[in-house]
VOTI-740547 format. One record per residue (C-alpha): residue number from 0; residue in one letter; chain; x negated, y negated, z. Coordinates in steps of 0.001 Angstrom, whole numbers. Each point is the difference from the previous one (the first is absolute). Layout:
BEGIN
PT   num   residuo   cadena      east     north        up
PT   NUM         a        A         X         Y         Z
...
//
This chain:
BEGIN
PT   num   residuo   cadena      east     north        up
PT     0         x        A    108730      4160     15831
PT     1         x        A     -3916       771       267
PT     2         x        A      -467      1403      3025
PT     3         x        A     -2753     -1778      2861
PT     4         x        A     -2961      1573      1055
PT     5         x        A      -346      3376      2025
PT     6         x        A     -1240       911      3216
PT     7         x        A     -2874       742     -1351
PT     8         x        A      -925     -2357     -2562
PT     9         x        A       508     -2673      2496
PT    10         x        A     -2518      2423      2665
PT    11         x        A     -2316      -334     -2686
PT    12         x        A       294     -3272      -694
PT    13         x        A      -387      -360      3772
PT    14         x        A     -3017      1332       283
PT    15         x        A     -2023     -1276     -2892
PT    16         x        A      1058     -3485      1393
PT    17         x        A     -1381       923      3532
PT    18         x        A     -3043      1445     -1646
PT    19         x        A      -310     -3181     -1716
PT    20         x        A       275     -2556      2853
PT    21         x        A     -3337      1664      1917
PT    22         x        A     -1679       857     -3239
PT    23         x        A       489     -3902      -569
PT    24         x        A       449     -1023      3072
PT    25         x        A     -2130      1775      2565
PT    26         x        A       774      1512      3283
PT    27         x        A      3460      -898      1449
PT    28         x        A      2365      1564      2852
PT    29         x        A      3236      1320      -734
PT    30         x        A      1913     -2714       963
PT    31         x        A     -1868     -2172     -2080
PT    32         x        A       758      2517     -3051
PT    33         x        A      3757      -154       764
PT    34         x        A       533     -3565       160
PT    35         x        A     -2087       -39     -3602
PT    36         x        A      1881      2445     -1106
PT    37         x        A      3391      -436      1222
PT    38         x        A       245      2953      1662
PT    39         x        A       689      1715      3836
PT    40         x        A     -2728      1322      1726
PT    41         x        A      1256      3475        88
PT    42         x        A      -377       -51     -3801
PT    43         x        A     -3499     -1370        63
PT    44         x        A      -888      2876      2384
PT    45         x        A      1224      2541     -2350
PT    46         x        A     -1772     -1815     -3588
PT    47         x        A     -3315      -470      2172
PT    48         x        A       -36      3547      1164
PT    49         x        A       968      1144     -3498
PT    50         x        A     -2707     -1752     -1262
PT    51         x        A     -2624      1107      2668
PT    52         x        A       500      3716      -737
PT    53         x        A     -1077       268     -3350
PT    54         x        A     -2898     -2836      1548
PT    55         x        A       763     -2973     -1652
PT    56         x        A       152     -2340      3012
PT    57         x        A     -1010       366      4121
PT    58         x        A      1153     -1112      3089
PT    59         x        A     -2284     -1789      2589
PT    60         x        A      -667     -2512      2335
PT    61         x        A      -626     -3459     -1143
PT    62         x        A     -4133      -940        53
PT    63         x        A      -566     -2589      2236
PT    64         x        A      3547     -1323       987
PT    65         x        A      -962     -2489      2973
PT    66         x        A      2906       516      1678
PT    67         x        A      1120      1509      3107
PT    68         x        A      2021      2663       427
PT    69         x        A       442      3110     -1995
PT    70         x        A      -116      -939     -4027
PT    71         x        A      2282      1623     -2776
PT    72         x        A     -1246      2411     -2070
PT    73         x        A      -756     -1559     -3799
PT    74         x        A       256      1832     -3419
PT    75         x        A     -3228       600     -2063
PT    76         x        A      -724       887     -3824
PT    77         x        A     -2085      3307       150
PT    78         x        A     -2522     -2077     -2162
PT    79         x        A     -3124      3330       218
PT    80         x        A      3129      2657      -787
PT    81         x        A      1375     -1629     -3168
PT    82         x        A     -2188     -2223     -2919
PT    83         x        A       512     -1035     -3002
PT    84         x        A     -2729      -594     -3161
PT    85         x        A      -858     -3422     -1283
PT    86         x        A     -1950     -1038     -2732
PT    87         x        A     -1030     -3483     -1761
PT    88         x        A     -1444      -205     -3030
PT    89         x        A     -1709     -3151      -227
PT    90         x        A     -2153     -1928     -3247
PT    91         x        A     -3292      1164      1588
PT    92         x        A       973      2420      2601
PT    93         x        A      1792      3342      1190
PT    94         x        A      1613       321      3375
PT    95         x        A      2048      2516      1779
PT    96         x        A       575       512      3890
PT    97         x        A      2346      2128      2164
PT    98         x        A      2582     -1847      1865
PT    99         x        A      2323      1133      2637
PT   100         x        A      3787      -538       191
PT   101         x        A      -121     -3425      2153
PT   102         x        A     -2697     -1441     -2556
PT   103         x        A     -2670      1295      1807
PT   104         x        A     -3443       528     -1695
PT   105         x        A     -1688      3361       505
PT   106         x        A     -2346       355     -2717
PT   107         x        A     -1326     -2207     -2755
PT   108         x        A     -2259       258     -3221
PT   109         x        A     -1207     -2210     -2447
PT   110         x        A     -2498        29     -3281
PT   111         x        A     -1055     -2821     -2419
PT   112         x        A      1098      1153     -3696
PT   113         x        A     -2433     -1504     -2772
PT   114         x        A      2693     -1559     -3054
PT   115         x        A      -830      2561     -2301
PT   116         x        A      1190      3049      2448
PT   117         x        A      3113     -1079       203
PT   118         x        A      1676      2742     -1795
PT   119         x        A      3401      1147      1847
PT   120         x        A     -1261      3346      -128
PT   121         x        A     -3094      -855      1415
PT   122         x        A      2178     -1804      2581
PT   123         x        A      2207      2749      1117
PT   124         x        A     -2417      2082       233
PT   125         x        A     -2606     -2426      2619
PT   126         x        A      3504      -925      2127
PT   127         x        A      1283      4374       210
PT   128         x        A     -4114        45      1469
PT   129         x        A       853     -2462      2549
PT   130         x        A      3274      1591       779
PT   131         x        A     -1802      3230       278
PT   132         x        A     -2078     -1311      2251
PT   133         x        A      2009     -1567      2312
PT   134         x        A      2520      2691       480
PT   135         x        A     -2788      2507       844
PT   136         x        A      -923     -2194      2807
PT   137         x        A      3738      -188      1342
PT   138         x        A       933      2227      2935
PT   139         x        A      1803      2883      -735
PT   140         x        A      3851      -201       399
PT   141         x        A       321     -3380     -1405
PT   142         x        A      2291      -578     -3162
PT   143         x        A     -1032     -2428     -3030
PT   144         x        A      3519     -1077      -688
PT   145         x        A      -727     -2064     -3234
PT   146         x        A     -2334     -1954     -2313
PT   147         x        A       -90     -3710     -1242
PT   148         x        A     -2191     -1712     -2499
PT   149         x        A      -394     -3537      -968
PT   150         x        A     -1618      -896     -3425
PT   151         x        A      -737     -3896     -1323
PT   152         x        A      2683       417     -2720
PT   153         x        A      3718       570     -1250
PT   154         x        A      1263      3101      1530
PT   155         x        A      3063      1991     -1010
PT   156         x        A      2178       288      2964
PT   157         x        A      1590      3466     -1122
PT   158         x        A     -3414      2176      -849
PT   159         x        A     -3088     -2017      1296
PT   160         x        A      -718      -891     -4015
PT   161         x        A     -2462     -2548        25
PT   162         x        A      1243     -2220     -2971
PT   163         x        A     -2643     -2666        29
PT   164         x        A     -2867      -578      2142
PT   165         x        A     -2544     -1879     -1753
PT   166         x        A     -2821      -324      2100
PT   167         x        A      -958      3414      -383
PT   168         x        A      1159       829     -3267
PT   169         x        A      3038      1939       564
PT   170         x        A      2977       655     -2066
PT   171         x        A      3214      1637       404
PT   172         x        A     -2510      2377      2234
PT   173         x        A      2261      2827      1737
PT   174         x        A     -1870      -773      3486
PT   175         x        A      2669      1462      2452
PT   176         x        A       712      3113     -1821
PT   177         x        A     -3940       433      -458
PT   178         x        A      -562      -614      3543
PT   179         x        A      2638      2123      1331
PT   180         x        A     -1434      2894     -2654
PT   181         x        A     -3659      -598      1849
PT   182         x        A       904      -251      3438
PT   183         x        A      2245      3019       190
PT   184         x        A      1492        34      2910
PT   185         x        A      3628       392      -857
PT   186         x        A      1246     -4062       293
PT   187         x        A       497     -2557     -2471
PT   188         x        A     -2883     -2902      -354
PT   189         x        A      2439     -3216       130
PT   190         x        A     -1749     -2540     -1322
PT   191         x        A       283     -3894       292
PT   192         x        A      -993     -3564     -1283
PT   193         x        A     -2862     -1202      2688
PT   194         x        A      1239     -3432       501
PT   195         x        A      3763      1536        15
PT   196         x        A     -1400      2426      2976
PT   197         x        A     -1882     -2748      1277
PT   198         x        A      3274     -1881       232
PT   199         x        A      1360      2785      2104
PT   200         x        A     -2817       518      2366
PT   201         x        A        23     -3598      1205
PT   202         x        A      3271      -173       411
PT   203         x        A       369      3270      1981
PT   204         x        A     -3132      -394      2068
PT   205         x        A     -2071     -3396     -1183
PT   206         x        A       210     -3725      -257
PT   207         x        A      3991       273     -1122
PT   208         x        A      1291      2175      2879
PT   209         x        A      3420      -444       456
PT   210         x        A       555     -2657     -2834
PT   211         x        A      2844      1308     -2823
PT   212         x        A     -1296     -1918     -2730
PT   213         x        A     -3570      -223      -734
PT   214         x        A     -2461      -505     -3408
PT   215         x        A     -3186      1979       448
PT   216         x        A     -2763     -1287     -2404
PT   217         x        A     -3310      2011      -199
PT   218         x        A     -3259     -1129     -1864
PT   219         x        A     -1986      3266     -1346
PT   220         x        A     -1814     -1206     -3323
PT   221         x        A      3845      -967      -682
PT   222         x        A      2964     -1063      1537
PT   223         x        A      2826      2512      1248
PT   224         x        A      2958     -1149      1731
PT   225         x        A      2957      1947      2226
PT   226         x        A      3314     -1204       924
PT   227         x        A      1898      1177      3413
PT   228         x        A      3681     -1461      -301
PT   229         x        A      2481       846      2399
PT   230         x        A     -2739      2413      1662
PT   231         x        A       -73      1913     -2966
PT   232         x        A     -3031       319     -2680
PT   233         x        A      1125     -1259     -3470
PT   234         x        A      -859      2617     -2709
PT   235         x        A      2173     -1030     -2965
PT   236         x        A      1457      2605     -2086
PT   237         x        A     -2526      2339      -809
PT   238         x        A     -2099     -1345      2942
PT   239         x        A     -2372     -2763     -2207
PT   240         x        A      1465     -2864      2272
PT   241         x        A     -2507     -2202      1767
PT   242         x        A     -2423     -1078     -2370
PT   243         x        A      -652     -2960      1172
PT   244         x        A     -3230      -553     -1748
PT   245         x        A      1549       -32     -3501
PT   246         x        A      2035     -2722       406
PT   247         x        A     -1095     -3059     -2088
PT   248         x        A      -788     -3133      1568
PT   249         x        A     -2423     -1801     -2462
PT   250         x        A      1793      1040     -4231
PT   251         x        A     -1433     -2769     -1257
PT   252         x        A     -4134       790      -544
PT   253         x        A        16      2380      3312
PT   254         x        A     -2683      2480       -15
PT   255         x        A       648      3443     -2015
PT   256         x        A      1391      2730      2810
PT   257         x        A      -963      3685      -378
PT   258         x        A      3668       729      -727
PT   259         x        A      -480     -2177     -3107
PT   260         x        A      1695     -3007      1030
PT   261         x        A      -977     -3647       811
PT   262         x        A       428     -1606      3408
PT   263         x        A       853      2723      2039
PT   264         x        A      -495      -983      3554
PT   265         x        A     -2843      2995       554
PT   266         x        A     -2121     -1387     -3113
PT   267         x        A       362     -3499      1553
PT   268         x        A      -581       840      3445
PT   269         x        A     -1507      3269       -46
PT   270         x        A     -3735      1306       996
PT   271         x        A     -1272      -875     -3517
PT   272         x        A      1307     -3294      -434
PT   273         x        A     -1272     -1457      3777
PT   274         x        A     -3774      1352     -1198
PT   275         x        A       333     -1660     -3528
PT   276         x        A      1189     -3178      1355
PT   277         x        A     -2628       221      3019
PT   278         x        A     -2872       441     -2339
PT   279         x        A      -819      3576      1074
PT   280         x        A     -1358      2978     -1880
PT   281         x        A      2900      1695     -1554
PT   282         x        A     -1516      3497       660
PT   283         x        A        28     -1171      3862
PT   284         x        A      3822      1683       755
PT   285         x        A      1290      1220      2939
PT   286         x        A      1214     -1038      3703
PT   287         x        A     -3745     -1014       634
PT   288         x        A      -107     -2260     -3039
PT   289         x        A      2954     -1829      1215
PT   290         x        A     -1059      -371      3270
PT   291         x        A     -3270     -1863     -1026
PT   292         x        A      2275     -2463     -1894
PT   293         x        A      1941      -634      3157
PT   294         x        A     -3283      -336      2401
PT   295         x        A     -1523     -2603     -2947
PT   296         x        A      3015     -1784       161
PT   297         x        A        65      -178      3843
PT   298         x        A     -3791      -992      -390
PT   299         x        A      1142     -2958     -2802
PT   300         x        A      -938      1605     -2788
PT   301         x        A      1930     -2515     -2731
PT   302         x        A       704      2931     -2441
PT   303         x        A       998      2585      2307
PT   304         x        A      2262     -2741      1660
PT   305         x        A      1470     -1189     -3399
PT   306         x        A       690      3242      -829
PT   307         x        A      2078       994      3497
PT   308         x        A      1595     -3467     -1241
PT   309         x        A      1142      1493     -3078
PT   310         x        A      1172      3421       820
PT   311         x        A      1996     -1272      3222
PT   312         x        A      1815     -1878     -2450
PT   313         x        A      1365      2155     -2405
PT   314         x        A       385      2896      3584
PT   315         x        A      1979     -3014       726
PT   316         x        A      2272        37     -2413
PT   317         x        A        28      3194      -273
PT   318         x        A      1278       261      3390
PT   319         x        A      2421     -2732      -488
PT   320         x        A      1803      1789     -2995
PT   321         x        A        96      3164      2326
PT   322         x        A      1761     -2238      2784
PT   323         x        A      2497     -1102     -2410
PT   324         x        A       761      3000     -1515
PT   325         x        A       112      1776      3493
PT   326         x        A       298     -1606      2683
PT   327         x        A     -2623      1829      2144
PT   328         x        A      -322      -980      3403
PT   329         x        A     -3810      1341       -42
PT   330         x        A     -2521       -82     -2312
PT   331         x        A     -3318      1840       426
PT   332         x        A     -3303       172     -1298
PT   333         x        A     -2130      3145       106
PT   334         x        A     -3049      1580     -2072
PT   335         x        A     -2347     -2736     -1268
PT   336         x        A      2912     -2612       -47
PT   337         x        A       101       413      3953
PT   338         x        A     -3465     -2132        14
PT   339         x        A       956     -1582     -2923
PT   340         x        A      2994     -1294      1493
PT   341         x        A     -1927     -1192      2997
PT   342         x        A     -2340     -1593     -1848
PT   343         x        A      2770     -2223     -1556
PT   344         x        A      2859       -27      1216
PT   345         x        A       758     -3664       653
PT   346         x        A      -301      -443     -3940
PT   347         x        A      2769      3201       164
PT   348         x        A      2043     -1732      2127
PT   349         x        A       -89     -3261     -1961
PT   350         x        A      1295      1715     -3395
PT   351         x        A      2412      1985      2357
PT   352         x        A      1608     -3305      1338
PT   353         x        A        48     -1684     -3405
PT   354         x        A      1403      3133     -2110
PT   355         x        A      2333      1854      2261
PT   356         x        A      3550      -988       998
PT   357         x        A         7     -1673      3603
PT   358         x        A      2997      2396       865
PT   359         x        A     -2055      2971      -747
PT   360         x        A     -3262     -1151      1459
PT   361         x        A      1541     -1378      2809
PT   362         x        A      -630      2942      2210
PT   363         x        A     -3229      1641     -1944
PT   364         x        A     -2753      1907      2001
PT   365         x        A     -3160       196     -1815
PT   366         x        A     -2333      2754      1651
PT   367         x        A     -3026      2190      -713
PT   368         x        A        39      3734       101
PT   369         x        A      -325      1712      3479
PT   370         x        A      -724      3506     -1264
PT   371         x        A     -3432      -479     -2267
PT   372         x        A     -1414      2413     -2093
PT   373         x        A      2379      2784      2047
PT   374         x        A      3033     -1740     -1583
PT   375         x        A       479      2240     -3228
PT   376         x        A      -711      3388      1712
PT   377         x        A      2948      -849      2650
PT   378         x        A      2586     -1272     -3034
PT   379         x        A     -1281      3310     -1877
PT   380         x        A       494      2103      3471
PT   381         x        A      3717     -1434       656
PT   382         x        A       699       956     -3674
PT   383         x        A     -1188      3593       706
PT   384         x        A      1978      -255      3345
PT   385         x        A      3160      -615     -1199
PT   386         x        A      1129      3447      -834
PT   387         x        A      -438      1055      3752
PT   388         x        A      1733     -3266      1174
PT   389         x        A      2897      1083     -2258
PT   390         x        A       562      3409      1212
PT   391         x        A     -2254       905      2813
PT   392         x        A       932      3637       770
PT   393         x        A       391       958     -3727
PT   394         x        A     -3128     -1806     -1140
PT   395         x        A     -2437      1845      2677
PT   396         x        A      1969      3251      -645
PT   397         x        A     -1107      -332     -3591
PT   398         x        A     -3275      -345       735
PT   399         x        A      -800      2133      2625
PT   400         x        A      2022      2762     -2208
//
């Protein structure tokens, strides 16, 4: 017979959940932590004070209660002690910021990279500046427990092996090991899919917050898609699941994709194809460029509006293959397709209602990203978080070693 867990696996496991629920969660008493947790109180007093030795969490009072009477003391996340690095590498630009455990932001950078310095060792080495720089302005005693990166592209779950990214030219590029090479600092780079980590961040702390099954679309100059199912993120075997964008909603004389197909739903509803069929200068890309379609539109603007017309429908159906496939009970729109979305969503709605199975539409939430251009950097932070989450006490003993 296999024998159950021991004492102290299950005190681990014990205290990477508590960890969790105020990382994720915020400040809470004990009592609240052992009703979450199933747990006495006497046990919670022993994982909290565990946990605030080695300075992972506090005890205080409440801010700002509003009731009388003396209030219970809450348990914090030590957000200044221990941080984690995050980085997003975007089309046109390079960001990285310092976030404490509780998802709290404590430093952030950010450059514009011209298309033709888009190198991955040019890369690495402008993100291990920022990193440098933000770590020399951290106070001294605090721990970086981890490092996350998001890149526009297929990521290898296993080694951070960029297998595709097309928008800047990358190929089978060993990013994470490169990274981790340039940084230094003893700790793997894990790196993710930015819609996939986009996924994660709304549903942890955004516009999907305590919703189990979600489909997270985000417009860059392409379409990227994550799935949450049963509260988990859906990474497929090697970890290529969620790409949305590639699935092919127009076979018949759709517009040539990047991957080399026709129809896919990002080269029919993507950045490029709402400027073609709006009439604007192709060179024109970006989150600004798609914003001036939307304001036209709003302004009647016949092009701009026939062109919202177009790509809501095939988002639509888009959408409504996802909702058969998966049942979501949220769908949300972030990046460009956030005002895209806005812009036209009754003609979403319409191809939704006409496409999708009444039984699996029946109780369908359509909503727009809460988390904005910080959305990435969190999913890439709760990657690089993980390891902590998992093991608290062995993970900070490793780095502080």
């Amino acid at each position: 017979m296999k024998a159950g867990p021991s004492q102290e696996e299950i005190r681990r496991h014990n205290l990477g959940t508590l960890l969790r629920h105020v990382h994720i969660g915020g400040s809470m008493s004990r009592a609240v932590l052992a009703d979450r947790m199933g747990l006495n109180r006497s046990t919670i007093l022993g994982l909290v004070s565990e946990l605030a030795s080695v300075g992972l969490v506090r005890e205080e009072l409440p801010r700002d209660t509003g009731r009388a009477g003396r209030p219970s003391l809450v348990v914090r996340p030590e957000s200044d002690q221990v941080y984690v690095l995050s980085f997003d590498v975007g089309v046109d630009r390079l960001t990285a910021a310092r976030i404490g455990l509780g998802g709290v932001f404590l430093d952030r950078r950010e450059t514009r990279v011209h298309p033709d310095r888009r190198d991955a060792g040019e890369v690495t080495e402008v993100l291990a500046g920022f990193a440098r720089q933000m770590m020399d302005t951290a106070r001294n005693g605090t721990y970086c427990v981890g490092v996350g990166a998001a890149v526009r592209g297929t990521v290898r779950r296993l080694d951070g092996l960029v297998r595709s990214a097309s928008y800047i030219d990358w190929e089978d590029e060993e990013f994470g090991a490169g990274l981790t090479r340039r940084l230094d600092l003893g700790l793997p780079v894990a790196v993710g899919n930015e819609a996939s980590l986009g996924a994660l961040a709304e549903h942890l702390r955004g516009a999907g917050t305590g919703c189990q099954d979600l489909v997270y679309l985000h417009g860059d100059i392409g379409i990227g898609g994550g799935v949450i199912t049963g509260g988990q993120l859906l990474g497929g075997d090697c970890g290529y699941g969620g790409e949305i964008g590639h699935m092919v909603v127009n076979p018949r004389g759709g517009r040539r994709c990047g991957c080399g197909a026709r129809g896919c739903l990002e080269a029919e509803a993507g950045e490029r194809a709402l400027l073609e069929a709006a009439q604007r200068d192709p060179s024109a890309t970006g989150r600004e460029a798609v914003r001036a379609v939307i304001e036209a539109a709003d302004r009647g603007d016949i092009s701009a509006r026939a062109a919202l017309h177009d790509v809501g429908d095939w988002l639509g159906i888009g959408v409504a293959n996802l909702v058969n496939i998966l049942n979501p009970r949220t769908v949300i729109f972030g990046g460009t397709l956030r005002e895209v979305f806005l812009g036209s969503a009754a003609q979403i709605r319409s191809r939704i209602n006409s496409h999708a199975l009444a039984a699996s539409r029946e109780n369908l939430r359509l909503r727009v990203a809460e988390l904005g251009d910080n959305g990435v950097l969190i999913g890439a932070a709760e990657l690089a978080f993980s390891t902590i989450l998992a093991g608290p006490l062995e993970a900070l003993a490793r780095t502080s070693a």
